[in-house]
C-alpha positions in Angstrom: 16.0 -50.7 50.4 14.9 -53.2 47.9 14.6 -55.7 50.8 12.4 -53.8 52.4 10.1 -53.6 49.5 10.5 -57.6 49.0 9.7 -57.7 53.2 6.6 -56.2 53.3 5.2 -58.3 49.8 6.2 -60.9 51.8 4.1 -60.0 54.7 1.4 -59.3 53.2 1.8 -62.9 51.2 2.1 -64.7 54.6 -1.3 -63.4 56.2 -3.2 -63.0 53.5 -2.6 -66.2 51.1 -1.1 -68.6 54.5 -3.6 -67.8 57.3 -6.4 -70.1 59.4 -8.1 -67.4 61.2 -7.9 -68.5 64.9 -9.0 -67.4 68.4 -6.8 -69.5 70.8 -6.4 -67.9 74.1 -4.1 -69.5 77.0 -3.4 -68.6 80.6 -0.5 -68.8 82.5 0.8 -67.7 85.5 4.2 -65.8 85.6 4.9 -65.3 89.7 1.9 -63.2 90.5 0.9 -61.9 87.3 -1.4 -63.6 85.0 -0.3 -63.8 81.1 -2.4 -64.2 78.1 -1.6 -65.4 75.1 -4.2 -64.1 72.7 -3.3 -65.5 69.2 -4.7 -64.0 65.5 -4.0 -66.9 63.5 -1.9 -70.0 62.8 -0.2 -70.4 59.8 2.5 -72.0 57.7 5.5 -70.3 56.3 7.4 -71.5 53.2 10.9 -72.6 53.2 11.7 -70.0 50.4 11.5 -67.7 53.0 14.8 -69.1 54.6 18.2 -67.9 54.6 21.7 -70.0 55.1 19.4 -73.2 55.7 21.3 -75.6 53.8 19.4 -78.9 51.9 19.8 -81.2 54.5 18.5 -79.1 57.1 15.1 -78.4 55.1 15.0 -82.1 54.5 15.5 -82.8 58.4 13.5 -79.5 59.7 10.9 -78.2 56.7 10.1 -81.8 55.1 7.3 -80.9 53.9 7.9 -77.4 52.3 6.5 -75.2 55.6 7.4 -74.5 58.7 4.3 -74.2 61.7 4.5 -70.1 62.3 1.5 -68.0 64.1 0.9 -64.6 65.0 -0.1 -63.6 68.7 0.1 -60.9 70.9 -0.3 -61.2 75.0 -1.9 -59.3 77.8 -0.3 -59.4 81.5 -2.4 -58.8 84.2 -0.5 -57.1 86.6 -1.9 -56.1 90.4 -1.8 -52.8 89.8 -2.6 -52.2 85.7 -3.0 -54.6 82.6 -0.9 -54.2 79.7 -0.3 -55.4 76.3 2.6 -57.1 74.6 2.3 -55.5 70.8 -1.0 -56.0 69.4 -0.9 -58.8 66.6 -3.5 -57.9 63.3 -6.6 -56.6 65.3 -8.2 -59.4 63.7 -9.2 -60.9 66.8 -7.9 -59.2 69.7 -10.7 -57.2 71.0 -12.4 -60.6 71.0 -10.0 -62.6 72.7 -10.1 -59.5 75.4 -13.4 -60.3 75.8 -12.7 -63.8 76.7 -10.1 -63.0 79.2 -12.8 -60.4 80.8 -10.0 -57.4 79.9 -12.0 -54.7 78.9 -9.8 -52.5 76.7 -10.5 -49.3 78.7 -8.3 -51.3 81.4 -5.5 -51.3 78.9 -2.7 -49.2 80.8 0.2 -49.7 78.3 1.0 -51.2 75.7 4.5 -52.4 74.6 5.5 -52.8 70.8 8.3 -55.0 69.8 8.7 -53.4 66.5 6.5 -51.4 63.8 5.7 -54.2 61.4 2.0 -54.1 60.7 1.4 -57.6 62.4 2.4 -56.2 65.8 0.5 -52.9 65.5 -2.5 -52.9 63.0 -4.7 -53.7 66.3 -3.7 -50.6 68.2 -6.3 -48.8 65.6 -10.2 -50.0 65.2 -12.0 -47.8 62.1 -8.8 -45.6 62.1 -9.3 -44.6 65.9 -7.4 -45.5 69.3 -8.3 -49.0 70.1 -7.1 -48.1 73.8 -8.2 -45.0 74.8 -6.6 -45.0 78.5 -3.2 -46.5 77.3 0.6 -45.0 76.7 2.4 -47.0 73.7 5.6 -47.8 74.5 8.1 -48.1 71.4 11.8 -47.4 71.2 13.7 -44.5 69.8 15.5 -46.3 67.1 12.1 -47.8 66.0 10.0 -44.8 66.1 12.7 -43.3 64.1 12.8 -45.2 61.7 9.5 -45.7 61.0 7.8 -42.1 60.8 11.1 -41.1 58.5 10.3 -39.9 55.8 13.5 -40.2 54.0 13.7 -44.1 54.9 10.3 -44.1 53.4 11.3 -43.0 50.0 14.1 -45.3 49.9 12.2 -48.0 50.4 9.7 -47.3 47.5 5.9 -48.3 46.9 5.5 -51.5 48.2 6.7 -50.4 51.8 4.8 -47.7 51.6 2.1 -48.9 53.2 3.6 -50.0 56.3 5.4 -46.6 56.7 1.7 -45.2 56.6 0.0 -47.5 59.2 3.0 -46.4 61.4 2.2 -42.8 60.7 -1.6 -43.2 61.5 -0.8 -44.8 65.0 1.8 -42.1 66.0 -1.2 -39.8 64.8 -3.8 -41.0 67.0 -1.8 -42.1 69.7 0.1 -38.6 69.5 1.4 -37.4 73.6 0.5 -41.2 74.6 3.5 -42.2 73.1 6.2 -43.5 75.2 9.5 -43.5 73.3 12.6 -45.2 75.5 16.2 -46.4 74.8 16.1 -50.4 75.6 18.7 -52.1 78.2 21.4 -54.2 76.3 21.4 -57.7 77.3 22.7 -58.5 80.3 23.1 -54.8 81.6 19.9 -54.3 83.2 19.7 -50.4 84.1 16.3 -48.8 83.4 12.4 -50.1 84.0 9.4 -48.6 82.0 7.9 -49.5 85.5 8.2 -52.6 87.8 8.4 -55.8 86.6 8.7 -55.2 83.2 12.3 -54.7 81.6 13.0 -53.5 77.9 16.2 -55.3 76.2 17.8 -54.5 72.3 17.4 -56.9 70.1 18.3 -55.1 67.0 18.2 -56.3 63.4 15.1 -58.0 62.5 14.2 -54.1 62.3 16.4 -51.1 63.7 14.5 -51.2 67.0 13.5 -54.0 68.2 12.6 -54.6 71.5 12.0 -57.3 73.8 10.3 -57.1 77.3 11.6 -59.0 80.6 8.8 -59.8 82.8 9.4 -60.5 86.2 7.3 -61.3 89.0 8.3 -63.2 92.5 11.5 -65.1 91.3 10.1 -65.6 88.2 11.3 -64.5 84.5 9.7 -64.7 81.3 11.3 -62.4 78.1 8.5 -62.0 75.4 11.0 -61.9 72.1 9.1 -60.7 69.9 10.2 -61.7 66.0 13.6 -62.6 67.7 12.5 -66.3 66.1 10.4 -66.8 63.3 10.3 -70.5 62.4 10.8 -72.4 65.2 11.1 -76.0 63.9 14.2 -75.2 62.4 16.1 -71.8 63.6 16.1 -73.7 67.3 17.7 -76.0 66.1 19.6 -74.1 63.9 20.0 -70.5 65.2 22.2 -69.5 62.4 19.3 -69.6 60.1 17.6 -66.4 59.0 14.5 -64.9 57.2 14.1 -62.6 54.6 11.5 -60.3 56.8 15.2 -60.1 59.0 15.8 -56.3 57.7 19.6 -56.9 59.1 19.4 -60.2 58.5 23.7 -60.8 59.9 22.6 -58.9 62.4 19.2 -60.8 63.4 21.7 -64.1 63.7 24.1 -62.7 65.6 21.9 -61.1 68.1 19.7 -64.5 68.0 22.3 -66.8 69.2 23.6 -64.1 71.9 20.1 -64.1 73.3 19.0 -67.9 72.9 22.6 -68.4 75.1 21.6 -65.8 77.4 17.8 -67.4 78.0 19.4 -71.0 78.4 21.6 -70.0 80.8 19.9 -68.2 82.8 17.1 -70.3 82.4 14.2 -67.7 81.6 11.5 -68.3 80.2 10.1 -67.1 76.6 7.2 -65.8 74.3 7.1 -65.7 71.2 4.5 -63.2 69.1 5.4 -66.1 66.1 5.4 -69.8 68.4 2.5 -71.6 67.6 -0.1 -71.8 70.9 0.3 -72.0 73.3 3.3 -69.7 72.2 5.5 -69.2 75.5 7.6 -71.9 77.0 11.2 -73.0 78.0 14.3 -73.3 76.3 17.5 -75.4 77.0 21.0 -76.3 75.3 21.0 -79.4 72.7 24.4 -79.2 70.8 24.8 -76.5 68.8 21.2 -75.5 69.1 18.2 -75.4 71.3 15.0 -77.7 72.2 12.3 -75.3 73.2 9.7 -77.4 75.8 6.2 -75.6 75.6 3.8 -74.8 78.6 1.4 -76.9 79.0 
C-alpha cells in the first residue's frame, strides 16, 4: 500500500505543480450522437514517472524530459438523454457545459472510469451534487474499493484524501448510485442502456471501466487512464506508470485492448490525450500510431 501513498503524491504533484489551466472544447460526431470533449488542462508529465521504458526509448519518445499528457472528461448527447464520461477536476467543466449549451440539470448519467480524484472531484460543487437529475454509474470492484475502509488504512495518510473525496460523492450522490459488473472484452453481454457498453479494464485501479459507445455503425470506446503518456506507451505499450496501481496488470490489459481496438477498428477517447483527445488507432510493428480527429 506504499504505492498507493506514492500514487496519490504523485497526483497531486501532476496537477498542481504541471498544469496550464485550459478550456478546450471539441465536437464530434459519433453516428448520431454528438460527443464533447470538454478538457480541464494540458500538461506535461515527467519521464520519472515511467516504468520498463528503457534509455533509448526516452531518448527517441521523452527527449526532452516530458511527455504531452491532459486531463478531460466528455459529454454525449444522446436523442433521448445527455450523459457524462467521468467528470475531470471540476475546474472547468461547468463552464465548458455552458459552451456546449448542456445545462447540467440535463445531465442524465454520468459514467466514471475509476475513483481517482481527476475523474470525480467535478461531480461535487461547494461539497454538493453538481448533477442534481443524474444516476452515477461506477463498477462494483471500484466502488468497493474505494469506500473500504480497511484498504483505506492500509494505504496510510497520504491516500487518505482520495479515499475521502470518494466517501463525500457516494454521500451525496447516495440511491443515485448505479453500481454494475463491466462486460469483459470481447464478450459483450449487458448495456447500462442503449448504445453505451461497459468493458473491464482492470489494473490501473481494481475497477476500471471503460465505456463502448455506439451509434449507427459506428464505435468509439472512451478508455479512460487505459493510456497515460501517449507519445511513448503507443509506441511502446509495454510501458507503465507509477499511478498504474497493478501496474503488470495495467500492461497486460493495455496491449489486449490496443489489439482489440486495432482490429476491430474502433475508435478511442482518452480522459489523458491531449485535445482534441479522441481519435483512431492502427498497427505499426510492435506498437500503435494513434491518428487524431480533426
Amino acid at each position: 500500500m506504499k504505492k498507493l501513498a506514492f500514487l496519490f503524491i504523485l497526483l497531486a504533484a501532476f496537477t498542481i505543480h504541471c498544469s496550464k489551466d485550459s478550456s478546450v472544447v471539441k465536437t464530434f460526431d459519433i453516428g448520431e450522437y454528438k460527443l464533447y470533449l470538454l478538457s480541464d488542462l494540458i500538461s506535461k508529465g515527467d519521464k520519472n514517472l515511467l516504468i520498463d521504458a528503457s534509455d533509448e526509448m526516452i531518448q527517441k519518445y521523452v527527449p526532452d524530459g516530458a511527455y504531452p499528457t491532459a486531463i478531460n472528461c466528455f459529454a454525449v448527447r444522446m436523442p433521448d438523454k445527455v450523459i457524462l464520461i467521468d467528470t475531470g477536476l471540476g475546474t472547468n467543466l461547468l463552464t465548458n457545459l455552458e459552451k456546449v449549451k448542456i445545462d447540467p440539470k440535463e445531465v442524465t448519467a454520468v459514467l466514471i472510469t475509476h475513483m481517482h480524484f481527476d475523474h470525480i472531484s467535478g461531480l461535487l460543487k461547494d461539497g454538493e451534487v453538481a448533477f442534481p437529475n443524474a444516476d452515477i454509474y461506477i463498477s462494483h470492484p471500484e466502488h468497493k474499493f474505494w469506500t473500504s475502509e480497511k484498504e483505506m488504512k492500509k494505504a496510510g495518510e497520504a491516500m487518505r484524501g482520495g479515499f475521502q473525496l470518494a466517501a463525500n460523492v457516494v454521500k451525496a450522490y447516495g440511491p443515485k448510485l448505479r453500481l454494475f459488473t463491466p462486460n469483459e472484452l470481447g464478450a459483450i453481454k449487458d448495456s447500462l442502456f442503449e448504445g453505451i457498453t461497459p468493458i473491464a479494464a482492470y489494473g490501473h485501479t481494481p475497477g476500471h471501466t471503460m465505456y463502448m459507445i455506439e451509434s449507427k455503425n459506428e464505435k468509439l470506446i472512451f478508455w479512460g487512464d487505459l493510456v497515460h503518456a501517449m507519445s511513448i506507451q503507443m509506441p511502446n505499450p509495454e510501458v507503465a506508470l507509477k499511478y498504474d496501481i497493478d501496474y503488470k496488470q495495467a500492461v497486460a490489459v493495455r496491449i489486449k485492448v490496443l489489439k482489440y481496438i486495432s482490429d476491430n477498428k474502433i475508435s478511442v477517447a482518452g480522459i489523458h490525450i491531449v485535445p482534441p483527445g479522441a481519435g483512431n488507432i492502427e498497427a505499426s510493428g510492435t506498437g500503435y500510431i494513434f491518428t487524431p480527429f480533426k
